[in-house]
C-alpha positions as CSV (number, residue, x, y, z in Angstrom):
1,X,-51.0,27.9,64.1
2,X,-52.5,27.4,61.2
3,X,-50.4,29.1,58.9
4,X,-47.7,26.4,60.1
5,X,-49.7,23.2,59.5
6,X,-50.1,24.4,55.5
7,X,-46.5,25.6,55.8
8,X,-45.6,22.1,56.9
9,X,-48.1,20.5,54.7
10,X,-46.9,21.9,51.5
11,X,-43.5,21.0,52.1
12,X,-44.1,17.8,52.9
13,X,-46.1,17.6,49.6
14,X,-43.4,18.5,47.8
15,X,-40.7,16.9,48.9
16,X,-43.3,14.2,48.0
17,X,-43.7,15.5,44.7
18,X,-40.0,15.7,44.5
19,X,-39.2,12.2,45.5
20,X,-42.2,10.7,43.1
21,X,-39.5,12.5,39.7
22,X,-36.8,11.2,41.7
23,X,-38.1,7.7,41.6
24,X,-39.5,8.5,38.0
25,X,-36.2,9.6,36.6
26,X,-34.5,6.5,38.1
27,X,-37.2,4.1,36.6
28,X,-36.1,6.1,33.2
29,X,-32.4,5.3,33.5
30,X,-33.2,1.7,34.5
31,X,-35.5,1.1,31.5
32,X,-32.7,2.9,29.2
33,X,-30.5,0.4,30.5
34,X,-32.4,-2.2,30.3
35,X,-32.9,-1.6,26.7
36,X,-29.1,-1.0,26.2
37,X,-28.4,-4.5,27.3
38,X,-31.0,-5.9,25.3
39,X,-29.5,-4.1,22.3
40,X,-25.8,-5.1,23.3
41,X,-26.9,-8.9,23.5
42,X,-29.1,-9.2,20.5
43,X,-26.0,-7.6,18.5
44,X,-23.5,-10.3,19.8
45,X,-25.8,-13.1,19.0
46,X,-25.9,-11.4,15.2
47,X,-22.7,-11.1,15.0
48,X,-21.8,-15.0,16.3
49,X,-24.5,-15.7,13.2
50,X,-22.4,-13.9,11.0
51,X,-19.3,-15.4,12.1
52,X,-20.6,-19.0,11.2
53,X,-22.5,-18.3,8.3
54,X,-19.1,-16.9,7.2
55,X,-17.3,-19.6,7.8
56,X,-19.6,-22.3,7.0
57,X,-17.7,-24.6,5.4
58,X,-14.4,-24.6,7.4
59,X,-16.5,-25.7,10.2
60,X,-18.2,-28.4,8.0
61,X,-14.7,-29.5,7.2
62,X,-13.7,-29.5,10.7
63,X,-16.8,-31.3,12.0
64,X,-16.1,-34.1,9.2
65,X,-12.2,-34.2,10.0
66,X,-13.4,-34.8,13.6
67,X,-15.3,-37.5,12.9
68,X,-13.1,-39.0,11.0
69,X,-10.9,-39.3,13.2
70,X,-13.6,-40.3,15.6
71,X,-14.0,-43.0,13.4
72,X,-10.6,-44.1,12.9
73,X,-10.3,-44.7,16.5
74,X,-12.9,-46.6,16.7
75,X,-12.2,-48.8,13.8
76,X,-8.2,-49.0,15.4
77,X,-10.0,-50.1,18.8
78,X,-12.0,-52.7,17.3
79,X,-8.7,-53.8,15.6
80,X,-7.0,-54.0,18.9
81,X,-10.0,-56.5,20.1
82,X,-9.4,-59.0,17.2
């Protein structure tokens, strides 16, 4: 009967054994992952910084032409009032 029990026992350790590198290998991939995404977002935020350091001064212009117009309609309003 013995011979059983440490049968039984050294299965059961490794199927233990087996499911602690299953759950290690998983943790792995997660982490990779993880790290992926990190990687993925960092290089979209660098390439929006590129994007308006490249085109700097077509949005200064555009952010002056909107208030300008802004402006204008304010001034036209205040016109209206008088």
């Amino acid at each position: 009967m013995g011979v059983w029990r440490r049968r039984g026992e050294a299965a059961s350790a490794g199927l233990s054994a087996a499911l602690y590198e299953a759950a290690k290998e998983v943790f792995e991939q997660v982490k990779v992952t993880a790290q992926r995404l990190v990687e993925l977002f960092v290089e979209a935020v660098a390439r929006v910084l590129a994007w308006v350091d490249e085109h700097r001064a077509y949005l200064f212009l555009m952010t002056a032409a909107a208030a300008g117009i802004i402006a204008l309609s304010a001034a036209l309003n205040m016109w209206g009032f008088v």
